[in-house]
C-alpha positions as CSV (number, residue, x, y, z in Angstrom):
1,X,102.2,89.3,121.8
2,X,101.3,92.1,119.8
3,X,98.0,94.5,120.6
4,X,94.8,94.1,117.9
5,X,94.5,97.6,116.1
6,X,91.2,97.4,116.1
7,X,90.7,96.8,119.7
8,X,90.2,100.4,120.8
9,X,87.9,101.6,118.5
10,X,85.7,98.8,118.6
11,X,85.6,99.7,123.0
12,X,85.3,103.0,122.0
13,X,82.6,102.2,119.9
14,X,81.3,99.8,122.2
15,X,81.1,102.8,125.0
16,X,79.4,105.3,122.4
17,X,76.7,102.4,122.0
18,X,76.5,101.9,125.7
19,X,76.2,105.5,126.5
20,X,73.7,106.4,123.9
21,X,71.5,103.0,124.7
22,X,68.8,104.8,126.5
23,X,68.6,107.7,124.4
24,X,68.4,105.5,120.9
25,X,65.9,103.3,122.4
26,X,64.1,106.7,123.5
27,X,64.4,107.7,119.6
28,X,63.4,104.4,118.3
29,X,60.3,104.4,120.4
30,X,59.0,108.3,119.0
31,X,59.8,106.7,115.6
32,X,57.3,104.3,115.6
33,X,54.0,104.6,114.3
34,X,52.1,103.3,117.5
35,X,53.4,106.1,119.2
36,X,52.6,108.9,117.7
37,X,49.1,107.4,117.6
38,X,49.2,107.0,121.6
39,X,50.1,110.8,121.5
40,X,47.5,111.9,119.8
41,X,45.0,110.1,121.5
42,X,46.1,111.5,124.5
43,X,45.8,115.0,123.6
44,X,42.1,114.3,122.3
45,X,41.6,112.9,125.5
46,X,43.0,116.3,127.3
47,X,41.3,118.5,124.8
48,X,38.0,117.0,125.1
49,X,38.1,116.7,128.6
50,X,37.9,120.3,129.1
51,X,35.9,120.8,125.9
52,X,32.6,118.4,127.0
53,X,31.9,117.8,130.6
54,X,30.5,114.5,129.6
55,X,33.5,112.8,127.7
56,X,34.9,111.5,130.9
57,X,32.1,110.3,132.4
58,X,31.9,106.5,132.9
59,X,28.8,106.4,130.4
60,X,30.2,107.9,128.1
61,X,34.1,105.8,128.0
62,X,32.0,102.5,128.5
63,X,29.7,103.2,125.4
64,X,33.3,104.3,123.4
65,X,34.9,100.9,125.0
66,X,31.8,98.4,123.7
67,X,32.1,100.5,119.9
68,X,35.7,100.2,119.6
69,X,35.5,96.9,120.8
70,X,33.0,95.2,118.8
71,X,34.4,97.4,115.3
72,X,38.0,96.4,116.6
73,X,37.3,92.4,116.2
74,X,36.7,92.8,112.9
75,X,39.6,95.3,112.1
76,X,41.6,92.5,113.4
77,X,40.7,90.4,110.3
78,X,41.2,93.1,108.0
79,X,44.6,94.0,109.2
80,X,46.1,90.3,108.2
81,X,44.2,90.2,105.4
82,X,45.8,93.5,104.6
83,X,49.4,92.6,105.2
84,X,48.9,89.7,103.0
85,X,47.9,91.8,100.2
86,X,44.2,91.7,100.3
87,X,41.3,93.8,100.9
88,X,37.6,93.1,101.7
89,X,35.1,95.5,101.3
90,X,32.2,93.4,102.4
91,X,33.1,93.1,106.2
92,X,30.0,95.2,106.5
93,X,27.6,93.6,105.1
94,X,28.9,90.0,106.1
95,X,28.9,90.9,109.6
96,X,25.1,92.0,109.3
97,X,24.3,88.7,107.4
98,X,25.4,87.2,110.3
99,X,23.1,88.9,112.7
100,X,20.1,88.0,110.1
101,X,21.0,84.3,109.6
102,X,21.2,83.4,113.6
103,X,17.8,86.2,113.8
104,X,15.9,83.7,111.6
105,X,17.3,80.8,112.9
106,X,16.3,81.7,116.6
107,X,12.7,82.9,115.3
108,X,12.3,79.5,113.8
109,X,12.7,77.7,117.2
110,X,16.7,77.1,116.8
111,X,18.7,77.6,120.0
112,X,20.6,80.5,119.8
113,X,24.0,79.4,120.4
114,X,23.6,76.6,117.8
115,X,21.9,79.6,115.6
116,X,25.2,81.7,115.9
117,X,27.4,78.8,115.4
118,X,25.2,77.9,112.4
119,X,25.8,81.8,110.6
120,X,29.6,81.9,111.9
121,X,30.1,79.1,109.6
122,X,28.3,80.5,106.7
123,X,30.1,83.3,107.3
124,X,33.9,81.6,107.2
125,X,31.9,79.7,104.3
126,X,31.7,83.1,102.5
127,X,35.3,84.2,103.0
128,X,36.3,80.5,101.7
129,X,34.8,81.7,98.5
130,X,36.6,84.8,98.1
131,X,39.2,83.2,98.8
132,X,38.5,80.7,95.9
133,X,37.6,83.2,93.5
134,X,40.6,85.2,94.0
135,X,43.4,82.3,94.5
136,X,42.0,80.0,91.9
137,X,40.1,82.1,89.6
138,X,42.5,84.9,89.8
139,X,39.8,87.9,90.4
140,X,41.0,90.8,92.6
141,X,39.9,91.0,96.2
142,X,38.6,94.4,95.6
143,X,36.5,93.1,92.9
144,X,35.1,89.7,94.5
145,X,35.0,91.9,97.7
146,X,32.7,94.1,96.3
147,X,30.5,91.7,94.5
148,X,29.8,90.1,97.8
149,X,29.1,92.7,99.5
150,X,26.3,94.0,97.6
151,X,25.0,90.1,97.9
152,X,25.2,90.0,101.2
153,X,23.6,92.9,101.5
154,X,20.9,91.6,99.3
155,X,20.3,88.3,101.1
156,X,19.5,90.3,104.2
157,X,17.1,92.5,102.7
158,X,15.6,89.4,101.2
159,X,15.6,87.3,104.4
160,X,14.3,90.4,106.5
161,X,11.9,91.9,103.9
162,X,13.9,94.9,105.1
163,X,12.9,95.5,108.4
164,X,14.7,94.8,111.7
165,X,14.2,91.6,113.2
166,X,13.4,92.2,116.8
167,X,14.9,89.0,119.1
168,X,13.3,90.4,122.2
169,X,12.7,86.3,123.5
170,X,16.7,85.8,123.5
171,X,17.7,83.9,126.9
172,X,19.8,86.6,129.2
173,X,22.5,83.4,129.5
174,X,23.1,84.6,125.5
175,X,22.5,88.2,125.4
176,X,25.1,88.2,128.5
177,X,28.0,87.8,125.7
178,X,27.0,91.5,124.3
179,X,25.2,93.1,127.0
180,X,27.0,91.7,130.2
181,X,29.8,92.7,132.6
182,X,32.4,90.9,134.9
183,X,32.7,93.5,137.6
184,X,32.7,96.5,135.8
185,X,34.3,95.2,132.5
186,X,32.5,94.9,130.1
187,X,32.3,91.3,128.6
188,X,32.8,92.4,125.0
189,X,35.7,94.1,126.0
190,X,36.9,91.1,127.0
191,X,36.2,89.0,123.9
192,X,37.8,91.8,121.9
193,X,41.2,91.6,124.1
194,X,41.4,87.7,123.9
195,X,41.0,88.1,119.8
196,X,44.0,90.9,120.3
197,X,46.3,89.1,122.6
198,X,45.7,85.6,120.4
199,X,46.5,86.8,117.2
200,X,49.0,90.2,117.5
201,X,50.8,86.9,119.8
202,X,50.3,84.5,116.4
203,X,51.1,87.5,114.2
204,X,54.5,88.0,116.0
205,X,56.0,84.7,117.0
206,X,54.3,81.9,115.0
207,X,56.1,80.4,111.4
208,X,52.4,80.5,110.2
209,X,51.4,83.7,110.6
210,X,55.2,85.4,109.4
211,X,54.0,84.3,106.0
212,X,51.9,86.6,106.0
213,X,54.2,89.2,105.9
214,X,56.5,87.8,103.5
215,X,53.3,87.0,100.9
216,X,51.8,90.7,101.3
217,X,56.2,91.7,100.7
218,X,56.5,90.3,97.6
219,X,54.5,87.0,96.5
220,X,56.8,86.1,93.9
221,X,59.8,85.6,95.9
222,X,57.7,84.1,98.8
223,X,56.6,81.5,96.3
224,X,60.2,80.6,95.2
225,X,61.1,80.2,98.3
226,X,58.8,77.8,99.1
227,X,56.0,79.3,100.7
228,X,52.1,78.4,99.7
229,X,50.9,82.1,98.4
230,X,47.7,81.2,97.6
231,X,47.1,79.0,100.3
232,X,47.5,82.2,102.6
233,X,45.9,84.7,100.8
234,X,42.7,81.9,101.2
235,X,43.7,81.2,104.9
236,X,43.3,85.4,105.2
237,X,40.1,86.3,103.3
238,X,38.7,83.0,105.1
239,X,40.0,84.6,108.9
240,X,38.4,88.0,108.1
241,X,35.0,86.9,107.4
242,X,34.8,84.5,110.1
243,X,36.4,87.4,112.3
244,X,33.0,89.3,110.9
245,X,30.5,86.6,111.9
246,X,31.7,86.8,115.5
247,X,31.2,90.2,115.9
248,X,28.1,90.1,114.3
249,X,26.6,87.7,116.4
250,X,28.1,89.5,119.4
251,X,26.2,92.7,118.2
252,X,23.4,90.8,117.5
253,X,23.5,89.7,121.4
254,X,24.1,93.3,122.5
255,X,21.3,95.1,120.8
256,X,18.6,92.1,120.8
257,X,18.0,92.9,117.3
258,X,18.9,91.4,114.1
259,X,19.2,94.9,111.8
260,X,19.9,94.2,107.6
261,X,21.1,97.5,107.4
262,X,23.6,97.4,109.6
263,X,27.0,98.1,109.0
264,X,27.0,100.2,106.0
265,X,30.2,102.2,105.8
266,X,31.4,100.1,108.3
267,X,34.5,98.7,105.7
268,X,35.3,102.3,105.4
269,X,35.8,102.7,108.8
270,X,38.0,99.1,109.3
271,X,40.0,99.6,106.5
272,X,41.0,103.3,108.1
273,X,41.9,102.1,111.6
274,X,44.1,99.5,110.0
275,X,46.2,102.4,107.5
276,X,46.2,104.9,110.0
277,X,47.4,102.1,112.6
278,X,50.2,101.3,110.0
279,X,49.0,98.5,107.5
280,X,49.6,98.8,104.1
281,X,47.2,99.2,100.9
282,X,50.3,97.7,99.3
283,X,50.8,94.5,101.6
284,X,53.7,93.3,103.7
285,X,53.2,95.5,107.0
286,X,51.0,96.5,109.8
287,X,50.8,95.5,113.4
288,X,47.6,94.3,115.5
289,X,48.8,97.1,118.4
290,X,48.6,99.8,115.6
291,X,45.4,99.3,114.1
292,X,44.1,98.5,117.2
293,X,45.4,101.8,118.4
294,X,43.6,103.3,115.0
295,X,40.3,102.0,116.1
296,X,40.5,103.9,119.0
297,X,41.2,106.7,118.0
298,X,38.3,106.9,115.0
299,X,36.5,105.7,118.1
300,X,37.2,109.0,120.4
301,X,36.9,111.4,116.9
302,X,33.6,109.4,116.6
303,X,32.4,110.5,120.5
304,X,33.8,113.7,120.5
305,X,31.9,115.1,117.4
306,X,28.5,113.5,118.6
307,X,29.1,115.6,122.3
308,X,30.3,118.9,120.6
309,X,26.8,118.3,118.6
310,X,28.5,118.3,114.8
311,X,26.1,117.8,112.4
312,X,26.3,113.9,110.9
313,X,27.1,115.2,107.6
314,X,30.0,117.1,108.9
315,X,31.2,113.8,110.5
316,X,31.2,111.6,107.2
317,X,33.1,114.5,105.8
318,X,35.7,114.6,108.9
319,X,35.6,110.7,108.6
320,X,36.4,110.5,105.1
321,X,39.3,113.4,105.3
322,X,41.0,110.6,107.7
323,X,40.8,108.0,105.7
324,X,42.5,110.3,102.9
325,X,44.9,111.6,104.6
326,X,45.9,108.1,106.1
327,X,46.1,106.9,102.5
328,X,47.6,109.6,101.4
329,X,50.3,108.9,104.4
330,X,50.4,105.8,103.6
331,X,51.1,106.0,99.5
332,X,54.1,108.3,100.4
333,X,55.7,106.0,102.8
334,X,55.7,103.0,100.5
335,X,57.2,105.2,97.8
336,X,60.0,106.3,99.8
337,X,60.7,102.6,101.0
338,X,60.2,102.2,97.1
């Protein structure tokens, strides 16, 4: 019997392999984008720590739990509408019509959980369109996006006269969804995880949901190969504004008040925590974890400016230099995988 050449070197390839393991799969894990993002956030969390006597307190890491949370349901949506190739700028505005159509509703002697369910739907109603517009009209998200969110914005103003609508009469059983605890969690924190768990899970394992990836990649060839682009580019504009109504009812719950203004800048904020998390402005990547992660940390920037007592100017200029830079980021990765 005569010996396989190639025997050897593929063991002492195989031992090379199994002697590096660890250390690859050490390498692998400071590669990735999530991270460097945990890092971070744990040096903020260091710095500030000595910086403000009152960034650890419980107070103060509850309120930065119930923001991150509540903004984070909605940067959910706009992550798979992002890998799909989409954008929405109107998650704002949508998510304060939301609060204004369930206001009324209630004010005019509706029940509130049938209110909410009532402006969720109108809500998914108004992502269906944009979806319509842009699939079967052939508009660009950023356009149709933008058109809806000034008439969103609109029908609040119109439906509110412009001044907050104050829900004082809401039943504790409903303002428990926004303002309630189990133990010492706090019940939108728990909401938010359920949304995170449900769809990073679909986003990773389900036939569905891998579309996604492969439309936002490259729709022609995802088309050839059989896939339905349109039908997920609709399925994704559709998922982020429902996404929207749900958190706008939740904040509707938490502050008893239905406010028309709310949420201006709000897409600005979303669409950050999704690049900086790892989504692309060019479609066809991103992670739930990562923007997720980027939510958090705009979240903790966001708390530590307010208790080192920067001037709000300062921090839309701060805020906006993120957003650049993870743009910026971003455009340079995609044209070196280019």
């Amino acid at each position: 019997m005569t010996d396989d050449p190639t025997t050897p070197a593929l063991a002492e390839r195989s031992d090379q392999t199994a002697k590096r393991g660890p250390w690859s799969i050490a390498g692998r894990a400071l590669r990735m984008r999530e991270t460097g993002l945990i890092l971070i956030i744990l040096v903020l969390f260091i710095t500030m720590s000595f910086a403000s006597p009152y960034f650890l307190t419980w107070t103060n890491m509850r309120a930065m739990a119930m923001a991150f949370a509540l903004e984070g349901i909605v940067v959910v949506g706009m992550t798979i509408l992002l890998i799909s190739g989409g954008i929405d700028l109107s998650v704002g505005s949508v998510t304060a019509l939301a609060m204004v159509i369930a206001g009324l509703l209630f004010l005019n002697g509706v029940d509130p959980w049938l209110a909410s369910g009532i402006a969720i739907v109108a809500c998914t109603a108004i992502g269906a369109t944009m979806g319509f517009f842009v699939t079967k009209v052939g508009l660009h998200h950023f356009i149709v996006s933008l058109a809806v969110m000034v008439i969103a914005r609109g029908l609040c103003l119109l439906g509110t006269g412009g001044r907050p609508l104050g829900l004082f009469t809401l039943p504790e059983s409903f303002k428990f969804i926004g303002q309630g605890s189990i133990g010492v969690i706090p019940v939108v924190l728990v909401v938010f995880v359920v949304v995170v768990v449900a769809f990073d899970f679909m986003l990773r394992r389900t036939t569905m949901f891998r579309k996604v990836f492969y439309t936002g990649s490259n729709p022609r060839a995802a088309a050839y190969s059989g896939i339905r682009t349109k039908r997920v580019i609709f399925l994704t504009t559709t998922l982020c504004s429902a996404l929207c109504g749900i958190a706008g009812i939740i904040y509707m719950a938490r502050f008893g008040s239905a406010q028309p203004t709310f949420g201006i800048g709000m897409e600005l904020n979303v669409i950050a925590a999704a690049v900086i998390g790892g989504a692309s402005l060019s479609g066809g990547t991103g992670t739930i974890l990562g923007a997720i992660l980027g939510t958090i940390l705009l979240s903790v920037v966001s708390s530590s400016l307010a208790l080192l007592d920067v001037s709000v100017y300062w921090q839309d200029i701060i805020r906006g230099s993120i957003l650049l830079g993870a743009v910026t980021i971003d455009h340079y990765i995609n044209k070196r995988r280019g």
